[in-house]
C-alpha positions as a Markdown table, in Angstrom:
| # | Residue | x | y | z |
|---|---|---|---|---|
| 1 | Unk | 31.4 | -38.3 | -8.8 |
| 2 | Unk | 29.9 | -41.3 | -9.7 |
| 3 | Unk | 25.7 | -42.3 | -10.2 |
| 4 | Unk | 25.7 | -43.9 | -7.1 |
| 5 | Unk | 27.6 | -41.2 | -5.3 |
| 6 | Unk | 25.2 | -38.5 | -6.4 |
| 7 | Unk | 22.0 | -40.6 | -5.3 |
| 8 | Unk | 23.6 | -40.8 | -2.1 |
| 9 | Unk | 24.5 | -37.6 | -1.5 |
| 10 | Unk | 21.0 | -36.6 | -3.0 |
| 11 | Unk | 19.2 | -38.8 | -0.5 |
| 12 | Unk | 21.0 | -37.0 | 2.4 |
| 13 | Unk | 20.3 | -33.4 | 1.4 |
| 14 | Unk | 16.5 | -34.5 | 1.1 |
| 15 | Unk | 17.1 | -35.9 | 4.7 |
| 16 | Unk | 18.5 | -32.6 | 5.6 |
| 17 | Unk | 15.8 | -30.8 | 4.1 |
| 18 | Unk | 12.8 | -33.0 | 5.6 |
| 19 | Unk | 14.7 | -32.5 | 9.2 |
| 20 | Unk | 15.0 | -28.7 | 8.6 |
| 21 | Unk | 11.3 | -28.9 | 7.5 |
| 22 | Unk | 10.4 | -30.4 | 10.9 |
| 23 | Unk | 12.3 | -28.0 | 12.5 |
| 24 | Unk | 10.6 | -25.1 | 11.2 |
| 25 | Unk | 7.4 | -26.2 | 12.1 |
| 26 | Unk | 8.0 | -26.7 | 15.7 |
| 27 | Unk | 9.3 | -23.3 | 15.5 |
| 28 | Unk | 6.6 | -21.4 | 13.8 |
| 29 | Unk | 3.8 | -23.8 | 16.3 |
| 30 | Unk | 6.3 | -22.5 | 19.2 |
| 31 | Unk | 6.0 | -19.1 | 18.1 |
| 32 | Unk | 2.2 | -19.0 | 17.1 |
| 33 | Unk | 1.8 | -20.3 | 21.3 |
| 34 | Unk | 3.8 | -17.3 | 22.5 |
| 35 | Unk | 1.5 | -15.0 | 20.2 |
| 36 | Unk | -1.9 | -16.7 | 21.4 |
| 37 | Unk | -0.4 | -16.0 | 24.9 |
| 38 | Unk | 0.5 | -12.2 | 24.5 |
| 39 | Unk | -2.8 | -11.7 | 22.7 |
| 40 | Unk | -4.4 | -13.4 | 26.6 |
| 41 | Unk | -2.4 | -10.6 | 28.5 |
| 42 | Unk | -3.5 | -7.6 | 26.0 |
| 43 | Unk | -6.8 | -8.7 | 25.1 |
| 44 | Unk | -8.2 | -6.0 | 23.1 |
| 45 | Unk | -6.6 | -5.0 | 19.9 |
| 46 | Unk | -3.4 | -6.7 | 19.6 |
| 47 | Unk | -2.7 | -5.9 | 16.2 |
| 48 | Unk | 0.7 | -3.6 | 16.0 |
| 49 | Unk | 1.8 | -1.9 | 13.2 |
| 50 | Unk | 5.0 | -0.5 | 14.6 |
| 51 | Unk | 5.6 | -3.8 | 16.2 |
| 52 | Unk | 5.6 | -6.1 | 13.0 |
| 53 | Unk | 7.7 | -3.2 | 10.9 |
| 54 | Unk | 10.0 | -3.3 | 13.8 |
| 55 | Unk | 10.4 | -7.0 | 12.8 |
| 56 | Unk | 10.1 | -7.4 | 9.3 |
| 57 | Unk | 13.2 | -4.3 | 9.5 |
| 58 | Unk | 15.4 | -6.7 | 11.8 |
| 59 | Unk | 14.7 | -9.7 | 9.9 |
| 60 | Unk | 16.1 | -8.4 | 6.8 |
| 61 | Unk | 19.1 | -6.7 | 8.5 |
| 62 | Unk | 20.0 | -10.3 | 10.1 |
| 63 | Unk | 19.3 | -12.5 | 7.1 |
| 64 | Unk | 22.6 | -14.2 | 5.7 |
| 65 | Unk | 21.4 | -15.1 | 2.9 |
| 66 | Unk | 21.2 | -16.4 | 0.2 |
| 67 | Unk | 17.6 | -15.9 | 0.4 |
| 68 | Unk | 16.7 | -12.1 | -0.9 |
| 69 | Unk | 15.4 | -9.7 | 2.1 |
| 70 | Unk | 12.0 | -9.2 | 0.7 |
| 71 | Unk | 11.9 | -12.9 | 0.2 |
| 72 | Unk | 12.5 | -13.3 | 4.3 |
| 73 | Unk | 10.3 | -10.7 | 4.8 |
| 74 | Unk | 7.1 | -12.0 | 2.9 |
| 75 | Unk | 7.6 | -15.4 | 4.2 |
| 76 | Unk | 7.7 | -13.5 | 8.3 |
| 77 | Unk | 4.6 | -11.5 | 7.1 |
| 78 | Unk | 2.8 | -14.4 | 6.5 |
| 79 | Unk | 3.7 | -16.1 | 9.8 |
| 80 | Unk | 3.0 | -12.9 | 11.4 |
| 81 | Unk | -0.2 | -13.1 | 9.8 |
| 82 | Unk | -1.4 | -16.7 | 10.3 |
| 83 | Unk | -0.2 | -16.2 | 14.2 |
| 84 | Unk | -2.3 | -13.1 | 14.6 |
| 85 | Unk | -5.6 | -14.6 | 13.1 |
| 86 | Unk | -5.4 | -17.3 | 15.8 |
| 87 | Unk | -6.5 | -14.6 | 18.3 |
| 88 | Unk | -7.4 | -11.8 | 15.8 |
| 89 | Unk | -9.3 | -12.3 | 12.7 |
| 90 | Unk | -9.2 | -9.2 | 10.8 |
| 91 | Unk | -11.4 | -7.8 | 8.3 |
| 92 | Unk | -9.6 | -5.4 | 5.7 |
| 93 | Unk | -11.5 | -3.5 | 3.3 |
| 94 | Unk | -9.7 | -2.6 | 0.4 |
| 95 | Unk | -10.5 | -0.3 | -3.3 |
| 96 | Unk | -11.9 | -3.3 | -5.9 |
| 97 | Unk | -13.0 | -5.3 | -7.3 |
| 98 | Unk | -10.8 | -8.6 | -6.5 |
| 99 | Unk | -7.7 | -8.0 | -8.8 |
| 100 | Unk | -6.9 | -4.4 | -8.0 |
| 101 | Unk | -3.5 | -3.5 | -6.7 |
| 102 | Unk | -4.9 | -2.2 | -3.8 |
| 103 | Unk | -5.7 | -5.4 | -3.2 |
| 104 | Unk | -2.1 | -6.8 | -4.1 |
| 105 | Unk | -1.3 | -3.7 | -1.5 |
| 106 | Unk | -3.7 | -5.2 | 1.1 |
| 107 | Unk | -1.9 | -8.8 | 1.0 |
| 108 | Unk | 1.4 | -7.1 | 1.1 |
| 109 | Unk | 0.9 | -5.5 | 4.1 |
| 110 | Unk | -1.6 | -7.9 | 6.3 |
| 111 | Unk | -0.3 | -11.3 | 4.8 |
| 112 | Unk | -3.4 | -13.9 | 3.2 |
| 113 | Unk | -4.9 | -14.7 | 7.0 |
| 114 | Unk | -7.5 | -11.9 | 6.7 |
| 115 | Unk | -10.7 | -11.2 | 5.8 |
| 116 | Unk | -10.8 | -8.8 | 2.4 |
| 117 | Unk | -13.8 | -7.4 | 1.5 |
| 118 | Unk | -13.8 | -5.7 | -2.3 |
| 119 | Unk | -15.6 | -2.4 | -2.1 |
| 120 | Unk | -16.6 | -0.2 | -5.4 |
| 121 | Unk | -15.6 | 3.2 | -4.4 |
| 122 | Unk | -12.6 | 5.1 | -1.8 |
| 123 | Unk | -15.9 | 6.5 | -0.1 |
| 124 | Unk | -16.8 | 3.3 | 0.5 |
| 125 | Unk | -13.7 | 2.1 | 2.3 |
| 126 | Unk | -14.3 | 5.1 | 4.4 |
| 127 | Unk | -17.2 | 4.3 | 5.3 |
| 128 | Unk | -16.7 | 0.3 | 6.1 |
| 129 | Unk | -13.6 | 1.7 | 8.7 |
| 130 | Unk | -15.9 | 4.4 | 10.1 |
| 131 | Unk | -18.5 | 2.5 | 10.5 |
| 132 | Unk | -16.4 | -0.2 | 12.6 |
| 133 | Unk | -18.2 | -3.1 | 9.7 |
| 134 | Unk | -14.2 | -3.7 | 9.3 |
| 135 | Unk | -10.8 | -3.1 | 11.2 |
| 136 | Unk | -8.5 | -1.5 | 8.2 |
| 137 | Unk | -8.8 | 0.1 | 4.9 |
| 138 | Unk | -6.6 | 0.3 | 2.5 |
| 139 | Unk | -6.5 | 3.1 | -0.2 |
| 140 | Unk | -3.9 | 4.5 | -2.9 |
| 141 | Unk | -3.0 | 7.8 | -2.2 |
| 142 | Unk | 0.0 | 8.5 | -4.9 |
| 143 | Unk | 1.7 | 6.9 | -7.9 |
| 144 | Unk | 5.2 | 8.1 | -9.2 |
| 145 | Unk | 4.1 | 8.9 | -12.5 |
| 146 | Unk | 1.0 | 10.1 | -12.1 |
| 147 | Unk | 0.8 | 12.0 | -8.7 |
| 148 | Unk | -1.5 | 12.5 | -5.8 |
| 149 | Unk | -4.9 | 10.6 | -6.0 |
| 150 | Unk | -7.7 | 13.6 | -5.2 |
| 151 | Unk | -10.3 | 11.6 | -3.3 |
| 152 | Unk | -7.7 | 10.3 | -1.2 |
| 153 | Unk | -6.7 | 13.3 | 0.2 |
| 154 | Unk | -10.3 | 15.1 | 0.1 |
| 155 | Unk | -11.4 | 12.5 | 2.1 |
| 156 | Unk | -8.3 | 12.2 | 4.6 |
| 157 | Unk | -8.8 | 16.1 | 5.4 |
| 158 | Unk | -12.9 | 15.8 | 6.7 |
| 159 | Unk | -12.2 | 11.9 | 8.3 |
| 160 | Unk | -11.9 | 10.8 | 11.4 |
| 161 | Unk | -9.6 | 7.7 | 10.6 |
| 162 | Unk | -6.3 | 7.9 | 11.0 |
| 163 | Unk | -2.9 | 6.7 | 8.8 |
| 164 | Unk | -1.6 | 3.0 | 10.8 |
| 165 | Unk | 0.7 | 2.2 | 7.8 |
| 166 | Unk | 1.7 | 2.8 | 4.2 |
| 167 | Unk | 2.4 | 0.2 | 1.5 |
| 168 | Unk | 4.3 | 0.9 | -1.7 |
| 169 | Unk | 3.8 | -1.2 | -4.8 |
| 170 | Unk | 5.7 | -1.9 | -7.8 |
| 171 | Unk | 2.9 | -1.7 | -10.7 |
| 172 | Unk | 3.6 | -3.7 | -13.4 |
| 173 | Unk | 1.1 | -3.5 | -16.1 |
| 174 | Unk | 0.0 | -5.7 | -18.5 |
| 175 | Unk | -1.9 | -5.6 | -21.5 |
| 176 | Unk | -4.9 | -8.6 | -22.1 |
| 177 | Unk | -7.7 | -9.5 | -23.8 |
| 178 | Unk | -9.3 | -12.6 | -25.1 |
| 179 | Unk | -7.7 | -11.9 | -28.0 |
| 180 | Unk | -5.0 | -13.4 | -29.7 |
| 181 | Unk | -3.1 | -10.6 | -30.6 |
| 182 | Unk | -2.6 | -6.9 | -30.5 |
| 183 | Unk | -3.8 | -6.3 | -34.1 |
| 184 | Unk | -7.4 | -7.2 | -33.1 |
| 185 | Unk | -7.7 | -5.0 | -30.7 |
| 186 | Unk | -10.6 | -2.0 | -31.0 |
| 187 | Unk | -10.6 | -0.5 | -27.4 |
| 188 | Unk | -8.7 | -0.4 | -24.6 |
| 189 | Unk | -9.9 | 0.0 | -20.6 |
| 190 | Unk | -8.1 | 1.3 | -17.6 |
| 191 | Unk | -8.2 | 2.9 | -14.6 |
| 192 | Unk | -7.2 | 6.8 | -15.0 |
| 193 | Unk | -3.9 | 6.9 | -13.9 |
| 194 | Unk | -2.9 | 3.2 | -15.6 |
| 195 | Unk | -3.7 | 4.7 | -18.7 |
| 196 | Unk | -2.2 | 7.6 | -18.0 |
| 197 | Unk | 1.3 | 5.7 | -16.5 |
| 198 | Unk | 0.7 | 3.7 | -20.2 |
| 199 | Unk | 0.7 | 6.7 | -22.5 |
| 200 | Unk | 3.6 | 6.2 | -24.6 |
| 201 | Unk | 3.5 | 3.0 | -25.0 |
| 202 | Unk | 0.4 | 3.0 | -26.4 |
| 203 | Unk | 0.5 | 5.8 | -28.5 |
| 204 | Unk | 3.5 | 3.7 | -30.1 |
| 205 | Unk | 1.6 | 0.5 | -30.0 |
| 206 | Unk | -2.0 | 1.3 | -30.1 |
| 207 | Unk | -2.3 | 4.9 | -31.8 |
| 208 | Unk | -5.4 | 5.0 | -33.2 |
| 209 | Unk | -7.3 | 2.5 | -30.5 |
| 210 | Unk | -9.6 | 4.5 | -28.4 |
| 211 | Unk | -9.0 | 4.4 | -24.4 |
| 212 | Unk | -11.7 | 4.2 | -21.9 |
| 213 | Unk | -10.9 | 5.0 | -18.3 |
| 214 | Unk | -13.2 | 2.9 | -15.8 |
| 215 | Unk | -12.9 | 2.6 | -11.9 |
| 216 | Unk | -10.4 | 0.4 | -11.3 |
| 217 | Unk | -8.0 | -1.9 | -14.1 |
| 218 | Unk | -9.6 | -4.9 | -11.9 |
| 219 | Unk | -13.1 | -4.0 | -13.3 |
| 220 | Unk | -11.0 | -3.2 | -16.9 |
| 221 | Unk | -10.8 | -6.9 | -17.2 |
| 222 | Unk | -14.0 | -7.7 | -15.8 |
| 223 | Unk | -15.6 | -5.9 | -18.9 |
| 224 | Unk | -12.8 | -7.6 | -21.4 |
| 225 | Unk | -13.6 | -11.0 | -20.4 |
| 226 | Unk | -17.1 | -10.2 | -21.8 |
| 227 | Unk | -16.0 | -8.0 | -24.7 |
| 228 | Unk | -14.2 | -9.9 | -27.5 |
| 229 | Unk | -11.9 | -7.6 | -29.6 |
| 230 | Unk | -11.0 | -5.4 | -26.7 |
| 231 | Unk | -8.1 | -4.8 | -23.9 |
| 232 | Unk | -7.2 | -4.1 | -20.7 |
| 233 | Unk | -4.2 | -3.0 | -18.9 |
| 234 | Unk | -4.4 | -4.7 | -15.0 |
| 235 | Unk | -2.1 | -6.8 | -13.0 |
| 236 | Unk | -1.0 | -10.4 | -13.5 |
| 237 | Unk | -3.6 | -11.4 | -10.7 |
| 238 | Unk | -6.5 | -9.9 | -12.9 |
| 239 | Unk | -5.8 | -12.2 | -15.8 |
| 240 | Unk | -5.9 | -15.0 | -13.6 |
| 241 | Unk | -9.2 | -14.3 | -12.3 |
| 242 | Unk | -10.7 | -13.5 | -15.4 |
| 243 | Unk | -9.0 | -16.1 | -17.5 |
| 244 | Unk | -7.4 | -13.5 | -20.2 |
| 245 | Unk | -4.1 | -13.4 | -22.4 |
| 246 | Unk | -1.3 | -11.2 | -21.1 |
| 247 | Unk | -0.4 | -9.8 | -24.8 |
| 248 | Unk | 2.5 | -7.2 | -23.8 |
| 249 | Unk | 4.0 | -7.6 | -20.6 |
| 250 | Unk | 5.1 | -4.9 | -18.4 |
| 251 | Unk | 4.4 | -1.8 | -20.6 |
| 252 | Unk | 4.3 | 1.1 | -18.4 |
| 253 | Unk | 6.5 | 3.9 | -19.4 |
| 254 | Unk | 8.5 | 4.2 | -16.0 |
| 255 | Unk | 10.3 | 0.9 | -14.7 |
| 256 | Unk | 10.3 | 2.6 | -11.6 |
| 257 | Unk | 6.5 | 2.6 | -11.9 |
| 258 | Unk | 5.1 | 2.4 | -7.9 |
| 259 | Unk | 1.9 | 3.3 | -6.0 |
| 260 | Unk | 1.9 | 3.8 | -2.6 |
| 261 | Unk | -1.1 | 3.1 | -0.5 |
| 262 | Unk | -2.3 | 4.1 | 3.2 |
| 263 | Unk | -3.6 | 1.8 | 5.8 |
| 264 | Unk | -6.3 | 3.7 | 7.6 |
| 265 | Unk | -7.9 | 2.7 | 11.0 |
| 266 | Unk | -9.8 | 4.2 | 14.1 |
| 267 | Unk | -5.9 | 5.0 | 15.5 |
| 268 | Unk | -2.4 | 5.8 | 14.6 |
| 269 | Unk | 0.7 | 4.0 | 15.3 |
| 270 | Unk | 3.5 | 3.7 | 18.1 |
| 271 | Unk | 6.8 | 4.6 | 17.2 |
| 272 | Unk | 9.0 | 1.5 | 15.5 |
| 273 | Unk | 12.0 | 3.8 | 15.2 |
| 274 | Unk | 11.5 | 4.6 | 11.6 |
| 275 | Unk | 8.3 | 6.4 | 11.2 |
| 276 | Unk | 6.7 | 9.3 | 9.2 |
| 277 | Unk | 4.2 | 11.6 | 10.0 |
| 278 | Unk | 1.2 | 13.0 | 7.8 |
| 279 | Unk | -0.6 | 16.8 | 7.9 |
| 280 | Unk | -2.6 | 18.7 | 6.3 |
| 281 | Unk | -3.0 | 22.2 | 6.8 |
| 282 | Unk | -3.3 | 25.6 | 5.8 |
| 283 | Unk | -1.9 | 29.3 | 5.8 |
| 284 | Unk | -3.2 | 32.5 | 7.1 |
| 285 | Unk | -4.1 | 34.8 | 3.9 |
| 286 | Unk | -1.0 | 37.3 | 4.1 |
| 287 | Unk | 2.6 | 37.3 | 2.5 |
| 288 | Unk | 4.7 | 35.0 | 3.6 |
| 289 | Unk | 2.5 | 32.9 | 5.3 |
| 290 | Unk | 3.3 | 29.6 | 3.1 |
| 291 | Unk | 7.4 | 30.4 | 4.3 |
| 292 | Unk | 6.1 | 30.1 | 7.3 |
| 293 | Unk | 4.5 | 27.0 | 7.2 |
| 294 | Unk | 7.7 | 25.4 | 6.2 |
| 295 | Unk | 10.0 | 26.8 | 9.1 |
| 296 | Unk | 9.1 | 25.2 | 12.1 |
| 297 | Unk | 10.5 | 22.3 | 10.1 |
| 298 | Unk | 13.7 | 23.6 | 9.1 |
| 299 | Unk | 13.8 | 25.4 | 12.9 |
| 300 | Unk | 14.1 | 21.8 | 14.1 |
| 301 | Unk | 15.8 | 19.9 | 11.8 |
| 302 | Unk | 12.7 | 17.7 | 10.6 |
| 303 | Unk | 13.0 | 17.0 | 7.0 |
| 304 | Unk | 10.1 | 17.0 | 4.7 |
| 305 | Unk | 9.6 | 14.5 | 1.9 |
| 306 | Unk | 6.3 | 15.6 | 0.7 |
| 307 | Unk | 4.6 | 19.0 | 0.0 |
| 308 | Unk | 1.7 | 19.2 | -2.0 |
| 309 | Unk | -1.5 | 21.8 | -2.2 |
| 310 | Unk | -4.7 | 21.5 | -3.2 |
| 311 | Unk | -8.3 | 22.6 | -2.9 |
| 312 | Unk | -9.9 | 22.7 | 0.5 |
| 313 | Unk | -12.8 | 20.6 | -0.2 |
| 314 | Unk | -15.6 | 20.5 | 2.3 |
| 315 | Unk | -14.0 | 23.3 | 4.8 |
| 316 | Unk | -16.4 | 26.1 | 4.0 |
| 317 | Unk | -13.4 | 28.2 | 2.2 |
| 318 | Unk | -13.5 | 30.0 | -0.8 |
| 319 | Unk | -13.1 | 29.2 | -4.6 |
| 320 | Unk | -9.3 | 29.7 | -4.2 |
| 321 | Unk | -8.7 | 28.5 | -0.8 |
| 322 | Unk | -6.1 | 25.8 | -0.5 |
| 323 | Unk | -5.1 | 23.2 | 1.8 |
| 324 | Unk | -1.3 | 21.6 | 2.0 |
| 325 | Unk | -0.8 | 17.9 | 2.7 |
| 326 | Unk | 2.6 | 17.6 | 4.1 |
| 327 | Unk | 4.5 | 14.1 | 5.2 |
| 328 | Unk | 7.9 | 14.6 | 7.2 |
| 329 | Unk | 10.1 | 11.9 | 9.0 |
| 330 | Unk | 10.0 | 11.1 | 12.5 |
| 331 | Unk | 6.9 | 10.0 | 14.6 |
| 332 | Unk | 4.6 | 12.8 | 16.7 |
| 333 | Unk | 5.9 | 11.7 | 19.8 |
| 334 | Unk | 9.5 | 12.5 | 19.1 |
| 335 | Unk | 10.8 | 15.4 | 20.7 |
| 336 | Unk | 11.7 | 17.4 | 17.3 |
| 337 | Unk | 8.7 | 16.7 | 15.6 |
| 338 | Unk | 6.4 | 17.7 | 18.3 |
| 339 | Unk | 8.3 | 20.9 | 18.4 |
| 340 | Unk | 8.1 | 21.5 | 14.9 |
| 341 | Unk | 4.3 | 20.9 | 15.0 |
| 342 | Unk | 3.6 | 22.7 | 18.4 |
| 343 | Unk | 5.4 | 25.7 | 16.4 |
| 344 | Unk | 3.3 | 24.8 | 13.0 |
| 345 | Unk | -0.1 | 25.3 | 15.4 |
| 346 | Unk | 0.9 | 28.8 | 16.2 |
| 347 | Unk | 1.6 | 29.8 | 12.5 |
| 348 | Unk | -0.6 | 27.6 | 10.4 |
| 349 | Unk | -4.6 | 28.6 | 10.5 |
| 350 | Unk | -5.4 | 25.2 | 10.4 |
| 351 | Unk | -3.3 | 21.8 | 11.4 |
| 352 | Unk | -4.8 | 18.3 | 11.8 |
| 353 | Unk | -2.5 | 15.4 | 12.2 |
| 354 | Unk | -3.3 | 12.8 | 9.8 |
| 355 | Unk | -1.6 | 9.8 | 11.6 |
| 356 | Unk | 1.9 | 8.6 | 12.4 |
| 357 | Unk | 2.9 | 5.5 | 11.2 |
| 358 | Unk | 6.1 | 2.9 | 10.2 |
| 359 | Unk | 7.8 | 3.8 | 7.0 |
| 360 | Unk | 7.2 | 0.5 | 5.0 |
| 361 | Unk | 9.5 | -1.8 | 5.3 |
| 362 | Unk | 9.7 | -3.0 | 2.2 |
């Protein structure tokens, strides 16, 4: 094809592209009426959980390609969420400072419309739901290196909020500084668990450098920023916002590395179809009592996919009393897992239903 065949044929696909462009506004304005107008017949909350997971789940079993599913998926989200703040400005208070994954976790799940709000402790973003000073909090509850994060679940079993939706997270982490290079470093900061998902590396890279766990990898490079000579291990969006050099790139020990993170509000969710439901509960002091926690389960064919004990904090109990956080699929409504739970209630000594909510969609 010839130069003056390939301008041509360039200056049509742009054509094509600007008329496609056009297209797709009218569309989105057309759909962002039809939301304004569903939001005038509900009034009242008219923020879904199961609804948009119901969507973002159909969009990417429709999509053609050759655009990835997650790609259609964050581009809907965003829609979703700029369509929603028209009638619904939402205020989401998430684990930070700005930077965190939690806040990464937050923008996954809501989209950029809303209103974030950093806060300094999990307690805290308790307390801003409770308190109704916000709509949604998000928190991380698990990682798949590290495990279960305690105050998480302490603080699930005494509130009164509820689980509205999960989020998991690829973590990525990243080592930066001010410095140059990793020879100058003398310290390193992280959260807890980042250091801990970041052990080998460092103990290949960084043997002798002493490691200082802080509250979040966000603040970690808050602190660098100041602190010539040191490191931190965050996310890409915390060296952005506090100007520092990514040194090594991706250096957690599992590729598979991923947190997942609960949405928590005053209510649980409808059912979208593909749902999971969250307990915590605990067993009459005899033999066999934990077997029996786990039957009504298997009695009607409701699969489990998380099992976990731990301390019963702030229940009056004993040194060695224990509580069990369970998750299972299926939603509370549906007819086997109401079953199974109306049979857990007879056997358990304790049972409070932590929410049920859409598996995340992606």
């Amino acid at each position: 094809m010839s130069k003056p065949d390939e301008k041509e044929e360039l200056a049509k696909l742009r054509d094509g592209i600007d008329a496609i462009d056009s297209e797709v506004l009218r569309l989105i304005n057309e759909r962002a009426k039809i939301a304004h107008r569903i939001g005038q017949i509900k009034q009242g909350n008219i923020y879904r959980p199961e609804r948009e997971a119901q969507v973002l789940r159909r969009l990417a079993e429709d999509n053609p390609g050759p655009l990835p599913d997650t790609a259609v998926q964050r581009i809907s989200r965003e829609i979703m969420s700029a369509c929603l703040a028209l009638e619904q400005p939402l205020k989401i208070a998430y684990l930070g400072p700005a930077g965190t994954y939690t806040e990464s976790a937050a923008q996954k799940h809501f989209g950029s419309a809303p209103a974030l709000s950093p806060l300094t402790s999990i307690d805290d973003v308790f307390r801003a739901v409770e308190s109704a000073n916000v709509d949604y909090g998000v928190i991380p509850v698990e990682n798949s290196t590290e495990g279960a994060v305690g105050r998480s679940l302490d603080l699930l079993l005494n509130s009164t909020l509820k689980i509205c939706g999960e989020v998991h997270l690829p973590i990525h982490h990243n080592l930066m500084g001010k410095s140059a290079a990793i020879a100058e470093i003398k310290a390193v900061y992280a959260h807890a668990q980042s250091l801990g998902q970041c052990h080998e590396w460092l103990n290949r890279n960084l043997p002798n450098v002493p490691r200082i766990a802080v509250a979040s990898n966000a603040e970690a490079a808050r602190i660098v920023a100041g602190e010539p000579g040191s490191a931190a291990i965050a996310g890409e969006s915390a060296a952005r916002l506090y100007e520092l050099n990514i040194l090594a790139a991706n250096i957690e020990d599992s590729p598979d590395n991923t947190t997942r993170f609960l949405i928590l509000a005053d209510h649980d969710a409808g059912r979208s179809g593909q749902d999971k439901t969250s307990l915590v509960c605990s067993a009459q002091n005899r033999p066999g009592a934990v077997h029996e926690l786990l039957a009504p389960f298997a009695r009607n064919g409701v699969s489990m996919t998380r099992f976990e004990s731990r301390p019963a904090k702030g229940m009056g109990g004993g040194k060695w009393e224990y509580v069990f956080y369970v998750d299972i699929e299926g939603h509370r409504d549906d007819a086997a897992v109401a079953a199974a739970l109306n049979e857990l209630g007879g056997k358990a000594s304790f049972v409070k239903i932590l929410g049920s909510y859409p598996v995340a969609p992606y």
